[in-house]
C-alpha positions in Angstrom: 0.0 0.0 0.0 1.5 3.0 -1.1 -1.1 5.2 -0.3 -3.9 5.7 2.4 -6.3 8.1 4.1 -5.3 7.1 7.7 -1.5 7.2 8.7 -0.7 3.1 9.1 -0.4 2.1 12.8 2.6 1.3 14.9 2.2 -2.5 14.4 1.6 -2.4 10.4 4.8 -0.4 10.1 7.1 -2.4 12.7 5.6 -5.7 10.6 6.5 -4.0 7.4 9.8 -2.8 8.2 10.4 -6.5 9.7 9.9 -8.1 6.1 12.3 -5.8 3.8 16.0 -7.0 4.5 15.8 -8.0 1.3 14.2 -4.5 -0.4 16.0 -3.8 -3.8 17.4 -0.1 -4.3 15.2 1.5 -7.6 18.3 3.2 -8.9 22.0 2.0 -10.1 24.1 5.1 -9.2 24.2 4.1 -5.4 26.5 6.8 -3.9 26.4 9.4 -6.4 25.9 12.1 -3.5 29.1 12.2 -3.0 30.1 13.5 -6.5 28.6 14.4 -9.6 25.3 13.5 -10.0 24.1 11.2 -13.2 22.5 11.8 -16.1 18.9 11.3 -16.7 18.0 13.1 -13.0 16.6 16.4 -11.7 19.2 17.6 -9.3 18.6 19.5 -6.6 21.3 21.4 -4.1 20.3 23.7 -1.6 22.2 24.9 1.6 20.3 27.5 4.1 22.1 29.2 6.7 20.7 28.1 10.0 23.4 29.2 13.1 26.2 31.6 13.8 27.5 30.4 16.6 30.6 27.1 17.1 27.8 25.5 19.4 25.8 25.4 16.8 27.6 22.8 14.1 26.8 20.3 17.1 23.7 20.9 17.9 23.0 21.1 14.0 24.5 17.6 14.2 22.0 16.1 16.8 19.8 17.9 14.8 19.6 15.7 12.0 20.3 12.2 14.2 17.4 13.1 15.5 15.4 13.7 12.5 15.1 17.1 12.5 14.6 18.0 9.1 11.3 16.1 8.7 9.7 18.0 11.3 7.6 20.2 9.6 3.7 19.0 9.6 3.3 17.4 6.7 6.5 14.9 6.6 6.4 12.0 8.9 9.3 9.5 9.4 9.1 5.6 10.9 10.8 5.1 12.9 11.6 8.0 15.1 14.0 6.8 17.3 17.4 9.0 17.1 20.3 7.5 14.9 22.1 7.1 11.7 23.5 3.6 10.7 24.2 2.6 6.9 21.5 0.1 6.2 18.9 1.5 8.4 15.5 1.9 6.4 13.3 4.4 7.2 9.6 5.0 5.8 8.8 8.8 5.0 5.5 9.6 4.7 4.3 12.7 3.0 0.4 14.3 3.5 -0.4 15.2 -0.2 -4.1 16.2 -0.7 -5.0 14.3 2.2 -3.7 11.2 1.8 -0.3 9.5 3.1 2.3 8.9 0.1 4.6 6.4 2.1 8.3 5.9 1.0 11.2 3.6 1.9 14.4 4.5 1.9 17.7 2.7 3.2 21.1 4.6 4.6 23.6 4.4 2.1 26.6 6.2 3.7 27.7 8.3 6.4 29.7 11.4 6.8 31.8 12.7 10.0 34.3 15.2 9.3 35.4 18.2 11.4 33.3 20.6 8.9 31.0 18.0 7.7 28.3 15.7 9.0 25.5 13.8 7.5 24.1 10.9 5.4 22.5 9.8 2.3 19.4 7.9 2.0 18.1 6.5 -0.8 15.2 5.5 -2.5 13.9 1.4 -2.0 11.5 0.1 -4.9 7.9 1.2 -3.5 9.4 4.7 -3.2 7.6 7.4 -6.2 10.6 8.6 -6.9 13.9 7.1 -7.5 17.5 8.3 -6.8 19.4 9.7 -3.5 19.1 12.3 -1.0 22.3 13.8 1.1 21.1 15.4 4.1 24.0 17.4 5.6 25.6 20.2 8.1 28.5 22.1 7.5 30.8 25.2 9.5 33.0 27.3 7.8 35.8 29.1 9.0 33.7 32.1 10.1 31.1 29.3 12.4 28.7 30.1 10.0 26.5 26.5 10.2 24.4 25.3 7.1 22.2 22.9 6.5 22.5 21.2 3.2 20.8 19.7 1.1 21.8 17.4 -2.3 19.4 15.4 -4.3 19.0 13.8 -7.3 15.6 12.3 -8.5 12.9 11.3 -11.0 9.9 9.5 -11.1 9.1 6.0 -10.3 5.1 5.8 -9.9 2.9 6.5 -12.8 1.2 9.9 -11.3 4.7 11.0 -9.9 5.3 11.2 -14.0 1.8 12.5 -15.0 1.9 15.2 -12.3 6.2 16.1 -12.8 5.8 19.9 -12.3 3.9 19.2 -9.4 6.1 16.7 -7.7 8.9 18.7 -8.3 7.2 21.8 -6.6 6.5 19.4 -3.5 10.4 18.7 -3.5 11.1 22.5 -3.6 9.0 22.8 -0.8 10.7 20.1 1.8 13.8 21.0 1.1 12.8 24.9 2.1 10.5 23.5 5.5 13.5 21.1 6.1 15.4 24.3 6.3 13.1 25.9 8.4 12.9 22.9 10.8 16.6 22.7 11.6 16.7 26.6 12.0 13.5 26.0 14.8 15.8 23.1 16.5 18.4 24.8 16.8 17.0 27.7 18.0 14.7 25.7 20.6 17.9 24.1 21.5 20.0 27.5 22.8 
């Protein structure tokens, strides 16, 4: 089911989760966050300034291991316990016209450098979309902190490719409330 009227209960997602070890990936270029981005894709990069302050790049960093970004009203993530590991899948659920779109995604790497932190998820085969998604925090030398943002995408549902402009619009808009989100945690978090 990818879509329903009611968000699924705790017990159909735990069961659901519990049968997808074996969940394919729906694109080839596994990775491809870290570099250039292939062919054939709609790319996305964003970065929004969201902290001034040295504290900040670590609480920007709990931030997203604690799912920060997908806290914004209409994005929903199972589960919701804190934590990043490579092969952890994750369901996120988007409210579209009043229905739950649900999406799986698996962790495909990790990054923890003194500037950089973050991850990559990307897209299992019952997602709408396929491709990758780097979800990031930088510092630079001035403690400016940034959330980024790198994606690359296209459809993988039939109305995902009927409805492009409009999908494409929806993924304008979470990566700009995913913005917004980490800017709220951290603030809440001073």
């Amino acid at each position: 089911m990818r879509v329903s009227l009611a968000f699924p209960t705790h017990s159909f997602l735990v069961s659901y989760l519990q049968n997808r070890s074996q969940a394919k990936f729906s694109y080839p270029e596994i990775g491809a966050t870290k570099g250039d981005f292939p062919k054939g894709y709609n790319h996305d990069r964003y970065q929004f300034l969201i902290g001034s302050q040295p504290s900040d790049f670590h609480k920007a960093k709990n931030a997203l291991v604690n799912w920060a970004q997908f806290k914004n009203g209409w994005v929903e993530i199972f589960p919701q316990q804190p934590g990043i590991q490579v092969g952890r899948e994750v369901l996120v659920f988007f409210k579209l016209f009043g229905l739950w779109w649900k999406n799986s995604c698996r962790i495909v790497y990790l990054v923890d450098q003194p500037d950089l932190f973050g991850f990559a998820y990307g897209t299992l085969s019952d997602h709408v979309e396929k491709g990758e998604e780097f979800f990031g925090v930088t510092i630079d030398k001035d403690h400016q902190v940034y959330f980024v943002l790198k994606a690359f995408s296209k459809p993988n549902y039939w109305l995902a490719k009927i409805c492009l402009p409009l999908t494409r619009k929806f993924q304008r808009r979470f990566a700009r409330d995913a913005g917004n989100s980490m800017r709220k945690w951290l603030e809440e978090h001073r």
